[in-house]
C-alpha positions in Angstrom: 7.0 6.1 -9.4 5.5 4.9 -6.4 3.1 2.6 -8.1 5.6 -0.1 -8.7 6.7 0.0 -4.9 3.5 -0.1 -3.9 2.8 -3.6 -6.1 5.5 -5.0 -4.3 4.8 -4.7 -0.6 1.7 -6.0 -1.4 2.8 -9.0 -3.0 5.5 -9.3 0.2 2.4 -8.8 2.9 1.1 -11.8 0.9 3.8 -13.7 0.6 4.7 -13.2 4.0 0.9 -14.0 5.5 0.9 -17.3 3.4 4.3 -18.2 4.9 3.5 -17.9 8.3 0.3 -17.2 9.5 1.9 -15.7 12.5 3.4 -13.3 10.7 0.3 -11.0 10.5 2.0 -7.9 12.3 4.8 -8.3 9.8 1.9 -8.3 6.6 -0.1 -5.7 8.0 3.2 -3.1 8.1 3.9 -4.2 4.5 0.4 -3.4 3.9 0.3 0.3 5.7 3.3 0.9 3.6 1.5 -0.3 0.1 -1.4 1.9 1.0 0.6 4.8 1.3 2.5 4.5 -1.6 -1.1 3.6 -3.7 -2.5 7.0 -2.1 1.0 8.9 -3.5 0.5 7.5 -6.4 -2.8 9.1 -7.2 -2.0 12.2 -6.2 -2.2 14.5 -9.4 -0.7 17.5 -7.8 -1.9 20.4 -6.1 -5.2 21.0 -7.8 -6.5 17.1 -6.9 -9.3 17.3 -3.8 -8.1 14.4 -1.6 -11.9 14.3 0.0 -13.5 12.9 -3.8 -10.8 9.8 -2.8 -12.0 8.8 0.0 -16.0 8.8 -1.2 
């Protein structure tokens, strides 16, 4: 499931933003990832309508 992997690189963009505040590049790729893996985990196969999502 891509839910759980998705919890995660959140926690790391975070972790790694609190760490270093430099690190922002390094939190925002952790936080494309997340968001991709939150949108796969809503998909509910082929009969969803990806459009009422993003409303």
């Amino acid at each position: 499931s891509p839910l759980p992997k998705a919890c995660l690189n959140t926690f790391k963009a975070v972790r790694s933003l609190l760490a270093k505040p430099e690190n922002y590049q390094l939190s925002l790729s952790y936080c494309e990832k997340a968001s991709g893996l939150f949108r796969d985990s809503l998909n509910l196969g082929p009969h969803c309508n990806t459009n009422t999502l993003d409303k």
